[in-house]
N, C-alpha and C positions, 0 to 999 in steps of 0.2 A: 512507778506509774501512779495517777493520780485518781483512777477506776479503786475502789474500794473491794471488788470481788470481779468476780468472771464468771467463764461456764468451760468445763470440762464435755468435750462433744467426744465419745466413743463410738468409733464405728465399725470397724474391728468382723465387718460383715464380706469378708471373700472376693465375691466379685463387685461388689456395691465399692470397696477401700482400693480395689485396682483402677477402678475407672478414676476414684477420685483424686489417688495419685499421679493418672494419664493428664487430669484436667490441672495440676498443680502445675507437672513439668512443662504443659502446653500453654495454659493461659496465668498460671501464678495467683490462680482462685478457683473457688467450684461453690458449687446450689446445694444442698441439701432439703430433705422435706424432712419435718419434725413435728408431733403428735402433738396437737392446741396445748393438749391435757398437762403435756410433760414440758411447758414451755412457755417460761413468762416473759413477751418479747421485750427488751429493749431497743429502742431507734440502733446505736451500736455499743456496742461489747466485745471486750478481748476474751479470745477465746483460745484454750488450749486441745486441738485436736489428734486424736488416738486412732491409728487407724489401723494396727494388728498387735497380736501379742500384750495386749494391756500394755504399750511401752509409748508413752506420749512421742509426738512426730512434729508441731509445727504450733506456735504462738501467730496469729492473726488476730484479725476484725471481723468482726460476726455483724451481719447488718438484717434487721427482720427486711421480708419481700412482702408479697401478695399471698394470698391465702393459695393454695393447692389442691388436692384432693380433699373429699370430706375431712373434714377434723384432722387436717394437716395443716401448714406453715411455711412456707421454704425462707429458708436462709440463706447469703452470700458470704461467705467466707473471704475473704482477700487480703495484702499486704502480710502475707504470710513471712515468715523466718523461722530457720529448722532449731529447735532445742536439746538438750541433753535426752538423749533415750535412754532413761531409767527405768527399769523394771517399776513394781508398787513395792517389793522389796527394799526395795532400794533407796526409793523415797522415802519410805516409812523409816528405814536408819539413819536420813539425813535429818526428818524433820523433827522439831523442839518433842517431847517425851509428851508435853500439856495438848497436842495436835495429834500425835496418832490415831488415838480412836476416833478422832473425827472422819479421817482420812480412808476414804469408801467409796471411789471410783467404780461405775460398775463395767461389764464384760461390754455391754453395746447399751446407749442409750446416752442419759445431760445428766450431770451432778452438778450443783454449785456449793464448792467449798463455802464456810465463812469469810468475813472479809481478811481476816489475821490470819486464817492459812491460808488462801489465796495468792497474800502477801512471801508468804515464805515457801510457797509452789517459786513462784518466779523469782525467788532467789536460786532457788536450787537448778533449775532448768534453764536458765540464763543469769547462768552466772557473771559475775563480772570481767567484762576484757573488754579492748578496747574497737574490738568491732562489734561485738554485741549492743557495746552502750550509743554505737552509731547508729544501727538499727533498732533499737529500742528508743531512739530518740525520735526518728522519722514516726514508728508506731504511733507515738502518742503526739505528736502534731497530726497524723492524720484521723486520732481517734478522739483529739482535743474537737477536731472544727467539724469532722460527724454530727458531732454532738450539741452542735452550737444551734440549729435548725431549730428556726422560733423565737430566737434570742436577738437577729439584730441582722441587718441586709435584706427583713421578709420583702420589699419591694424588686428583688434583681437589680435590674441595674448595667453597666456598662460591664464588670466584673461579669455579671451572669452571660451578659452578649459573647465576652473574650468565650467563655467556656463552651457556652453553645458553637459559637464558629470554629473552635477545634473539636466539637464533639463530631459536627456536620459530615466534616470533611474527611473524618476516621470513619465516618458510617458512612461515606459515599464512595469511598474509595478502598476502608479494607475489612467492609460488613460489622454485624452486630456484634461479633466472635472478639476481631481487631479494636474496635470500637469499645468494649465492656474491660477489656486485658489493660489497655494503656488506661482508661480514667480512672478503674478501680484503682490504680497500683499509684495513683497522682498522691506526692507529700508535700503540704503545704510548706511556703518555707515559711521563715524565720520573719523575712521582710512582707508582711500583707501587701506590699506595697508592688509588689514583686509583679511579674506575667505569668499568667497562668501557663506557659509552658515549663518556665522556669521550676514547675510541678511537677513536672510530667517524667516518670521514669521506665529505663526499658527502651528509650529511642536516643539517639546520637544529637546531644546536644553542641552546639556552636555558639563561639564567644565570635565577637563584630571582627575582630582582624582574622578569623576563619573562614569568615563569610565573603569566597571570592568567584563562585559558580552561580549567582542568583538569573545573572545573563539568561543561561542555559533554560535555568524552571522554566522561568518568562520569558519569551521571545523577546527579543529586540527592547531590552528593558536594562537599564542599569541601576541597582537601586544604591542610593547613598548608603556608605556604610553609619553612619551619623542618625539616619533615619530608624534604622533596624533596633529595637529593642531588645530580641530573643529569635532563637531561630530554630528546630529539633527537626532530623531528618528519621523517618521509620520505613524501617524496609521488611517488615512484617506482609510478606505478598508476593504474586507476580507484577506488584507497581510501586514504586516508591515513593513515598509520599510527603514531601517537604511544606512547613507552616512556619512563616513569618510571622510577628507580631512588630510593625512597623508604627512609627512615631513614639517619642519618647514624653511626650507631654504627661503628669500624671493622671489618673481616669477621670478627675472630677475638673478638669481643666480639658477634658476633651469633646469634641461636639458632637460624635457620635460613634455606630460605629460600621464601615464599608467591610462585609468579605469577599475576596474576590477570588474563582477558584479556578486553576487553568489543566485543563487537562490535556495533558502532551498525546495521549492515544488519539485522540479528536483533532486534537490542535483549536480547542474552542475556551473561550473563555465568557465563567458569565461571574455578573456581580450581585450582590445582596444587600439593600439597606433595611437597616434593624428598627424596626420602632417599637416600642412601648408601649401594650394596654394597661388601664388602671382599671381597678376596682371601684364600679359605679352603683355602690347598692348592690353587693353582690353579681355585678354582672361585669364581665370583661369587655373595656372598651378603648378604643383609641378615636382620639378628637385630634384631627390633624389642624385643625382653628389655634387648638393649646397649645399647637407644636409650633415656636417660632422658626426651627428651621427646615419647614418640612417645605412648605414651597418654593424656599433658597434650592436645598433637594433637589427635588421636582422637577424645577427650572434646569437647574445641572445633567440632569439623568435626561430628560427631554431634548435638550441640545445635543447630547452627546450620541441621542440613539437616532436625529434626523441626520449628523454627521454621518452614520454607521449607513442608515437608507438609504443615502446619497451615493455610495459607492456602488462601481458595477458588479452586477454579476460572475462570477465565474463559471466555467463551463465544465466541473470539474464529473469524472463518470467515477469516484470513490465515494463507494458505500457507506462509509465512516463521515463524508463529508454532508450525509442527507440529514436535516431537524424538523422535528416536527414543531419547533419554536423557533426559529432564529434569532430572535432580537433576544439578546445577551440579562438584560437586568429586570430584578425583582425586588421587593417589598416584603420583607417578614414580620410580621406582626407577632410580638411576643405577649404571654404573658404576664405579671411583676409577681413574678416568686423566685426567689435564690437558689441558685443550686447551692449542694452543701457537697463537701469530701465524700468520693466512694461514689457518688452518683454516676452513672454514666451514660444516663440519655440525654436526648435534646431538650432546651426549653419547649415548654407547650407553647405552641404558633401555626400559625398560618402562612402560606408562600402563597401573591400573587404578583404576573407580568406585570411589567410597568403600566402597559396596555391595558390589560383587566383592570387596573387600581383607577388609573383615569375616569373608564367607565364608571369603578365602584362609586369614588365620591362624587361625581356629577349626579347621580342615580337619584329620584325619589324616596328610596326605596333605606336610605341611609339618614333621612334625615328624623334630627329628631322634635317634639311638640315644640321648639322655642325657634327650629330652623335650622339648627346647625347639622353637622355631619360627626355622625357618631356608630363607628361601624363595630360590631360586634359580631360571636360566632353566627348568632342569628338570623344577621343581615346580611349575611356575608356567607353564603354556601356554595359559590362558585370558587371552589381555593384548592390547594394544593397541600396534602399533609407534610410533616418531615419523611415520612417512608417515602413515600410519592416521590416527592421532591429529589430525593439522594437518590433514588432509582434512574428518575430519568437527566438526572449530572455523570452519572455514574455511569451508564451506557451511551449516553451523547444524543440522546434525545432532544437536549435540550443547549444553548451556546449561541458563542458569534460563530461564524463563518469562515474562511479561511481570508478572503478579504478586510473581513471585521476586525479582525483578531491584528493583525500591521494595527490598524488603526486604533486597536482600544490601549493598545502598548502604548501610544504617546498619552491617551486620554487617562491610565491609571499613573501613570506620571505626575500629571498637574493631582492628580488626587490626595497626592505626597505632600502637597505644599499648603493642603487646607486647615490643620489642626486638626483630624479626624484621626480615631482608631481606625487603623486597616489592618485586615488579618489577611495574608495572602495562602493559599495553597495549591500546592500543583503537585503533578505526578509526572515521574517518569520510568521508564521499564526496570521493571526487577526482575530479579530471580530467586523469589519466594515460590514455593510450593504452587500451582494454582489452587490447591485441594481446602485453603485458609480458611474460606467459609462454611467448612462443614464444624460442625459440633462433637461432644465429647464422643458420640457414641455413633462418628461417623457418618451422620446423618447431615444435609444442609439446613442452617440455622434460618430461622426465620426471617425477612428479609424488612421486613416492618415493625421495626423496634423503637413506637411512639415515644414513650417515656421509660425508656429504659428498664423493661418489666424483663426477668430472672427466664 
């Protein structure tokens, strides 16, 4: 590994190490709170954690969080793999003679070896073979690009968009719990170049001549197998939740990016175009003037939704079929910060209707001393958060119609054919637990998880 030391986490505390091995076998990570005092945080770090009997139990990634109780810290642990359970005995007979007295783990609490017995801790505890060295390869590609935050991407980007449109969709469909499990656990590959689901482990991935139920997600849709990049199916739930990553152009040759998300319970589908704030003097803004194709956009989504109004009503008496928004598409204002490995909330953004955004840029109220339109959190308090937002996708608040819906099947077709990133996701009935969204300790998880806070 290319980490020069680490941190020995002991915790070895009764009921505190049972819960936390409930949260390993359940979600394949867990939180900890750790004393300021006793604790010099790194962005992330491999961590080897102890959790009874002084007998190490598991090599991860240690990621500092938000601050916690007084003069505490919590920590994320994740991308765990089990190691040799050696007594201190034991260790201490494998390690070089020049390293013993070093070697001083204590009952419950953080030691950090030196860097040279560090090194010869993860010799001994992961040894060499030839599945270890597979998982200790993922390790450190996901603790190489951890680490990378500050170093290069700080603007986001269409990369960040892929990420955030599958983070959405995990947080709309299988909460903060399913949502935190699958992106902690993501290993970057090898090819940067690659899809961000192509990351993503723990869900049922699909190569293109696999891909022959797309029909099904999406009504009355066939999608080109040609088209489809990556595809991962998760059935972590009572719904299963399918994410294409369609068009294969690479990101910097692509014009933007469409999510579109279809929910089989509702039978609704709505869509999201992404845009981009910049940094203006410290302040987040997006100038749809700067954006050459936001009124191409515009124009698109606008036809497409007097199509949708045109069509009749239906008379239908299903409670599933009532919206408190019907018309299907919105606008997300992101943003330009990277996400980085381990991360697992949404971009910071804003979600408004097509309808709201109209009003916004017409508005005086957007404009700025030279005339142009230049909306920021400021001007712009009529908006939707990401909890917001995934709450009401997720209970059917929000969507086309049952008539809409025939019709947006043809309309995200021709969507196929523009050069655009599309990310598509849908659901359809599982047979997961319904109990998914409760937390370690039984409790339901918070349901507004802005920025992926522990």
């Amino acid at each position: 590994m290319s980490q020069d030391n680490g941190l020995w986490l002991a915790i070895n505390e009764g009921a505190m190490a049972d819960k936390i091995e409930y949260a390993i076998e359940r979600h394949g990570q867990f939180s900890y709170p750790i004393p300021v005092g006793d604790y010099h945080p790194r962005r992330a770090e491999l961590a080897i954690i102890s959790l009874g009997v002084r007998k190490p139990d598991y090599l991860g990634i240690s990621i500092h969080g938000k601050a916690g109780t007084t003069g505490q810290i919590n920590i994320m642990v994740s991308n765990l793999m089990p190691v040799e359970r050696l007594g201190v005995a034991e260790i201490l007979a494998a390690l070089p003679k020049w390293f013993q007295s070093n070697f001083a783990p204590p009952v419950v609490g953080i030691y950090r070896p030196t860097p040279k017995l560090w090194q010869s801790l993860l010799e001994i505890l992961v040894p060499n073979t030839p599945d270890n060295s597979f998982r200790m390869e993922a390790i450190q590609r996901a603790f190489t690009e951890a680490n990378r935050v500050g170093t290069r991407n700080r603007d986001g980007g269409l990369a960040a968009f892929e990420r955030d449109a599958i983070a959405s969709a995990l947080q709309a469909w299988g909460g903060p719990t399913v949502q935190r499990k699958i992106l902690r656990a993501a290993v970057p590959t090898i090819d940067e170049r690659a899809s961000f689901l192509a990351c993503l482990r723990d869900v049922t991935s699909r190569e293109d001549p696999q891909i022959n139920h797309d029909h099904t997600v999406f009504p009355g849709m066939v999608i080109a197998r040609r088209d489809i990049v990556s595809s991962v199916t998760l059935t972590d739930g009572p719904e299963q939740i399918t994410i294409l990553n369609c068009n294969r152009q690479p990101l910097e040759r692509t014009l933007g990016v469409d999510l579109i998300y279809y929910s089989h319970r509702f039978e609704a589908f709505v869509l999201v175009q992404y845009k981009r704030m910049v940094d203006d003097n410290g302040i987040q803004t997006y100038r749809p003037n700067a954006d050459d194709y936001h009124e191409k956009e515009l124009v698109r989504m606008q036809v497409a939704q007097q199509l949708l109004e045109a069509l009749p009503n239906g008379d239908s008496n299903e409670t599933s079929d009532f919206r408190l928004h019907a018309a299907p598409f919105f606008i997300k204002l992101c943003e330009a910060k990277a996400s980085i490995a381990l991360d697992s909330g949404m971009v910071t953004g804003m979600y408004l209707p097509l309808d709201l955004w109209k009003t916004l840029i017409a508005s005086p109220g957007v404009l700025g001393p030279k005339g142009g339109v230049a909306v920021t959190w400021e001007n712009c308090t009529c908006r939707l958060s990401n909890g917001e937002f995934t709450n009401l996708l997720r209970y059917g608040w929000i969507g086309s119609s049952e008539e809409q819906t025939d019709k947006l099947s043809e309309i995200i077709e021709e969507v196929l054919q523009l050069g655009r990133m599309l990310i598509l996701a849908a659901t359809e009935p599982g047979t997961g637990s319904k109990d998914y969204r409760r937390d370690n300790w039984g409790r339901f998880a918070t349901e507004d998880d802005l920025e992926g806070s522990f």
